[in-house]
matplotlib code that plots the C-alpha trace (Angstrom):
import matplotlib.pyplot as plt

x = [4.0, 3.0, 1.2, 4.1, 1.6, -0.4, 1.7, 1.8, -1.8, -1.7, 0.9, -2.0, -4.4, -2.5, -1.2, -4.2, -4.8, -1.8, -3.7, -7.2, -9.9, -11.5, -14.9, -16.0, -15.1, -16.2, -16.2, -15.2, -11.3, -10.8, -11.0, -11.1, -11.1, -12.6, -8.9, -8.1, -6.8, -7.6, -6.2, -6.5, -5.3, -6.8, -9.8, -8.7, -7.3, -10.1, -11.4, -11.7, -14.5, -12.3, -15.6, -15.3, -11.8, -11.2, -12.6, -10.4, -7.4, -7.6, -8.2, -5.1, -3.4, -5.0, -3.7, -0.2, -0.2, 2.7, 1.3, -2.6, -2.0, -1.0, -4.1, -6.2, -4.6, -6.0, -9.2, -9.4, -7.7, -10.0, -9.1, -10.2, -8.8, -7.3, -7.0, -5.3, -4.5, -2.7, -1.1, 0.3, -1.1, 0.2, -1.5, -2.5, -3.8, -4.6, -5.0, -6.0, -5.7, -8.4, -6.6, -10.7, -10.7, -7.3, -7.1, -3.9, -2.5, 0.7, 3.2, 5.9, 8.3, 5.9, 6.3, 9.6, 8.9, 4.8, 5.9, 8.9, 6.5, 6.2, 9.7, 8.5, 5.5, 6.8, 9.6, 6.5, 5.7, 8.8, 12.6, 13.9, 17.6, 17.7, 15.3, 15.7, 14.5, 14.0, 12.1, 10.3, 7.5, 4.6, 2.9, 3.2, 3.1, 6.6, 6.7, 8.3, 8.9, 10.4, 11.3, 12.6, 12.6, 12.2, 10.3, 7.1, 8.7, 6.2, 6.3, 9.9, 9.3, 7.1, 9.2, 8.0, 8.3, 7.1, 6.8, 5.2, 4.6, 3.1, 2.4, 0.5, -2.2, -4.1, -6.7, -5.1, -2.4, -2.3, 0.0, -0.1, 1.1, 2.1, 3.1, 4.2, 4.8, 6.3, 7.7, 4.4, 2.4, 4.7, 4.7, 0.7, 1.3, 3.4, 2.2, -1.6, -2.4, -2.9, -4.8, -3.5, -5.7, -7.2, -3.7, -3.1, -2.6, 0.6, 2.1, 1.9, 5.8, 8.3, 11.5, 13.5, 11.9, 14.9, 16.8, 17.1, 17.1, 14.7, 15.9]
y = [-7.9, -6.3, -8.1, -8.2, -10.0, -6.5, -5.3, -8.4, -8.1, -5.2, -7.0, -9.8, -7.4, -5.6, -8.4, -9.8, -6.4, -6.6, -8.2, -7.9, -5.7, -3.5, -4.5, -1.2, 2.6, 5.3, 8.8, 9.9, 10.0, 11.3, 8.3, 8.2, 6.2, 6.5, 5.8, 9.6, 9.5, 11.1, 10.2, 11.8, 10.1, 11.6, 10.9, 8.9, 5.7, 3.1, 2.3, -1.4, -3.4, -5.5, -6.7, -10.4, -11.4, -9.4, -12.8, -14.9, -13.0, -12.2, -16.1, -16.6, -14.6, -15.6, -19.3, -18.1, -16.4, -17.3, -15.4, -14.7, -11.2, -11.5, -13.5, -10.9, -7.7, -9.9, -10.2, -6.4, -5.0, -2.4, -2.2, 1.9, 1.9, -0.7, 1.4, 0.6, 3.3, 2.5, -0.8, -2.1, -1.4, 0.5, -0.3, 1.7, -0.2, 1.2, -0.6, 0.4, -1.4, 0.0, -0.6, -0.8, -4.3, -5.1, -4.6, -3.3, 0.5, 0.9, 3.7, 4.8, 2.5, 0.2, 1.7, 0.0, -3.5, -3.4, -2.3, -4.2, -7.1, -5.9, -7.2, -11.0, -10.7, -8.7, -12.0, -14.3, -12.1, -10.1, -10.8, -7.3, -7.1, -4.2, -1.8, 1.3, 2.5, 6.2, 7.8, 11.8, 13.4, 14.9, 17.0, 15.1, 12.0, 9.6, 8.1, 4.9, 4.0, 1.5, 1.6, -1.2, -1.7, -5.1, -7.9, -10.3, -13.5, -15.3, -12.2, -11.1, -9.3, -7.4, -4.0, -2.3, 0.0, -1.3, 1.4, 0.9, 4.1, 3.0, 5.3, 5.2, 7.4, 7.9, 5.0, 2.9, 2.3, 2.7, 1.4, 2.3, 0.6, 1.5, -1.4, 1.9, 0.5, 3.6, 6.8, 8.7, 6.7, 6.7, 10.2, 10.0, 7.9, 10.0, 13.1, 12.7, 14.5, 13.0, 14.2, 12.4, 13.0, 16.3, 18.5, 20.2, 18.1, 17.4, 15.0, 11.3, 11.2, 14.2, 14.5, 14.3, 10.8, 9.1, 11.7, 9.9, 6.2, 4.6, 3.8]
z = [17.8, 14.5, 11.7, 9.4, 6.5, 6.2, 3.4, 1.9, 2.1, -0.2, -2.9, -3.5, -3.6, -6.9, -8.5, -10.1, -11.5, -13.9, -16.2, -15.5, -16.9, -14.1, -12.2, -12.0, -12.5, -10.1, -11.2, -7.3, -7.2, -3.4, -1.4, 2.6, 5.6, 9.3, 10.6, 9.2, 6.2, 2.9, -0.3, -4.2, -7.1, -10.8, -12.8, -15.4, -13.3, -13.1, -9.9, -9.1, -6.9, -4.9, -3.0, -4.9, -4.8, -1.4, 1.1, -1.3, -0.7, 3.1, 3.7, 1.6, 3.8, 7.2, 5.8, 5.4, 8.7, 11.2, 13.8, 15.8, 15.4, 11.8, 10.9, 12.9, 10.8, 7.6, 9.0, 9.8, 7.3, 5.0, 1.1, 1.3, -2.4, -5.8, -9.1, -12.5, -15.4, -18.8, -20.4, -18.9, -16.0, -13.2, -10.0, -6.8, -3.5, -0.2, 3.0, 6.3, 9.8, 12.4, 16.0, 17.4, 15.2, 15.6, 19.9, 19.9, 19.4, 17.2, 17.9, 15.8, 17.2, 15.7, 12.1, 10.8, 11.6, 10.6, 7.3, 6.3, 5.8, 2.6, 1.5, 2.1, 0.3, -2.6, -3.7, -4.2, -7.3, -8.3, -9.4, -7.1, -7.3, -4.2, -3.0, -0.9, 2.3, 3.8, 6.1, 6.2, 7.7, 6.7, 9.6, 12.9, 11.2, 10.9, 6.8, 6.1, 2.5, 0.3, -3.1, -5.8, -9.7, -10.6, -13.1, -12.3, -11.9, -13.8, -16.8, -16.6, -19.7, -17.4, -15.5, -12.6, -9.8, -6.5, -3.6, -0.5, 1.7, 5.2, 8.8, 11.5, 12.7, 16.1, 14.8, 13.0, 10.5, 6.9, 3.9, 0.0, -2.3, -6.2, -9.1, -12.1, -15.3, -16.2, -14.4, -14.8, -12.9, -10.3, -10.3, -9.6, -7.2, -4.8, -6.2, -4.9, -2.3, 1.6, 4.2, 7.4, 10.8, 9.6, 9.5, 6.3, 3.0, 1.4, -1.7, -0.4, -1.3, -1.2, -3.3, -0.2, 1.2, 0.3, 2.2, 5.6, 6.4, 8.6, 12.1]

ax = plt.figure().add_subplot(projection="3d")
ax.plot(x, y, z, "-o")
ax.set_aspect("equal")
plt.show()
């Protein structure tokens, strides 16, 4: 059993931010987590404090939860990053999953199914006609990503890019998440740079993702 709501987790993290003015801007733009991850997205995207919504929205998911271990991924999921640049906003959230807090190890076999939660979620908000899947590798690490162009149900004049790039590392798993308004910001998005369990860094998302499908 994975906790299938974790990426859903990171879809009501972002959708507030479409239209909301940012609680605070931090100058630092590489952002990390103790799992072993390191992420870089650029200066100019404003960094938002999460730290007064955040109990709202994991109880909101902990209430929705069809599972024990998917209310226990809510409770131990760690918002490492939520950032917004332009207007409309594009949107950038990062979510880890410790395995110490969560008391189970994920393997790769894992990967497909713990990150497919994201299609679920992402229908509450937007109208997606399709999506697509692949699959790639950066260092040792198996990639799993989605990718669909769609409206905000209760905006439709609103258009966006939803990708969700998720993997799992020796201490936990990690998913990020991009709403791009237009094709630059999606372009930030997989073009910052990702450090994943100390091996060598690399773009978060290479031009041949879509390459392969994942199994």
């Amino acid at each position: 059993m994975t906790p299938r709501s974790f990426p859903t987790f990171l879809l009501l993290l972002s959708a507030p931010l479409l239209a909301q003015a940012p609680a605070a801007i931090s100058a630092a733009q590489t952002h990390s987590s103790d799992i072993g991850f390191i992420y870089t997205i650029p200066a100019d995207w404003e960094v938002v404090d999460t730290a007064l919504t955040l109990p709202a929205t994991r109880q909101k998911v902990e209430n929705e939860a069809t599972s024990e271990d998917e209310k226990k991924g809510a409770a131990c999921a760690q918002v490492v990053l939520t950032a917004r640049h332009g207007s409309p906003a594009s949107v950038v959230v990062v979510v880890a999953l410790p395995f110490a807090c969560f008391g189970q190890q994920m393997t790769e076999k894992d990967l497909p199914d713990f990150a497919s939660g994201a299609s679920q979620g992402l229908k509450k908000t937007f109208d997606i006609p399709s999506s697509i899947r692949g699959a790639y590798i950066l260092g040792s690490h198996s990639i799993w990503i989605e990718r669909g162009a769609g409206t905000v149900i209760a905006h439709p004049e609103l258009k966006y890019t939803v990708e969700t790039v998720c993997s799992v590392l020796k201490k936990g798993a990690v998913c990020w998440m991009t709403m791009a308004s237009d094709d630059a910001s999606l372009q930030t998005f997989e073009h910052g740079s990702v450090t994943l369990d100390g091996e060598s860094p690399a773009a978060l998302v290479p031009a041949t993702a879509f390459d392969k499908k994942p199994s």
